[in-house]
Steps between C-alpha positions, in 0.01 A plus 500: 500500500643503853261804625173518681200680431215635678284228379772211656477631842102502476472140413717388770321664745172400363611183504571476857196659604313224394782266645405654819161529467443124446729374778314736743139364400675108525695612849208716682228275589793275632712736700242739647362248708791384647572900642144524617370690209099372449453530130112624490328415157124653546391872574280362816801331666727798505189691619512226735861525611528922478174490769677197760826729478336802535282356838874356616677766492229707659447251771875498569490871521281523753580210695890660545318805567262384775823286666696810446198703723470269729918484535462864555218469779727235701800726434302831690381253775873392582608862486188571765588204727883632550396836564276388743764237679739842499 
């Protein structure tokens, strides 16, 4: 009487595993949306999504890195207009 065991300590927190558990599966297909997470139920459409991020990300790559090349080309034409106005 008045003292815990091993086994008390176990229940409780099996107890609010499953708590947890079920108020996640009732809360997620709610909240995610609202943050901008796309919940993705089918192997094909998260084949789907991993190839447009893929293409995005490499199409952002190189677009920074052909504006960055082409920043770099104006930058060596200023630099050879002032040394030929010196």
């Amino acid at each position: 009487m008045g003292t815990s065991k091993r086994w008390d300590l176990l229940r409780v927190g099996l107890c609010l595993t499953v708590v947890e558990s079920l108020v996640l599966l009732l809360i997620v297909p709610f909240y995610w949306p609202l943050i901008g997470i796309r919940m993705i139920y089918s192997r094909a459409d998260r084949w789907r999504y991993l190839k447009e991020a893929v293409i995005r990300s490499v199409v952002e790559f190189w677009s920074s890195a052909v504006s960055r090349s082409q920043l770099e080309k104006r930058a060596v034409k200023r630099e050879a207009v002032r040394n030929d106005n010196l």
